[in-house]
Structure formats: C-alpha cells, structure tokens
Phi, psi and omega in degrees: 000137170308105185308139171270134161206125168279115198023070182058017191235138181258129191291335180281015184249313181312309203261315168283348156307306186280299195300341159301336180273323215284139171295334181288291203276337185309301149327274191334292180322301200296309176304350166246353165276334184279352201251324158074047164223181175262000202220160164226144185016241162236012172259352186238152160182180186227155204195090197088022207036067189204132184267097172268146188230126163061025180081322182262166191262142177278149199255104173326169174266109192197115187276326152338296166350273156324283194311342172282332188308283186273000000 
C-alpha cells in the first residue's frame, strides 16, 4: 500500500501504531496465529502489517484518527 499523509502525518504508520494497542485486533492477531493463517474467517485477514476487516483497512477507534481518515 501507498503511504498516505495527511499534514505531514502518515496515516497508515499511525493505524498500525494503534491497532498494537486495540484489543479487538490484538484477538484477532493472536487467533490467527494460533491457527497459523494470514485470514480468519472471511472477515479478517493481514496484509502489510495492516489488520483488514471485510477488505478494507481497519481503523482502530480513536476519533482523532478516524476523523483524519475521513
């Protein structure tokens, strides 16, 4: 994936800083490692060290963030 940056800040460096934290993907991660795949069911899967949900990429919950997203 292409780096984004929004006012000198890159969002995709930004969204994996937060997704180590977020718990939802911290599951997730862990539940596919134990499973020893890159996809979890058909809604998760990882791609760049990026957490995709449903094909898109997912944006941890941080409304700042978010709000940079969009």
């Amino acid at each position: 994936m292409a780096e984004v940056m929004i006012e000198g800040v890159n969002l995709l460096v930004e969204i994996k800083k937060l997704e180590a934290k977020d718990n939802k993907v911290i599951k997730t991660v862990e539940e596919m490692k134990q499973a020893g795949v890159r996809m979890l069911r058909d809604e998760w899967r990882e791609e760049n060290r990026l957490m995709l949900r449903d094909g898109k990429v997912y944006v941890p919950k941080d409304e700042k963030l978010r709000a940079e997203v969009i």
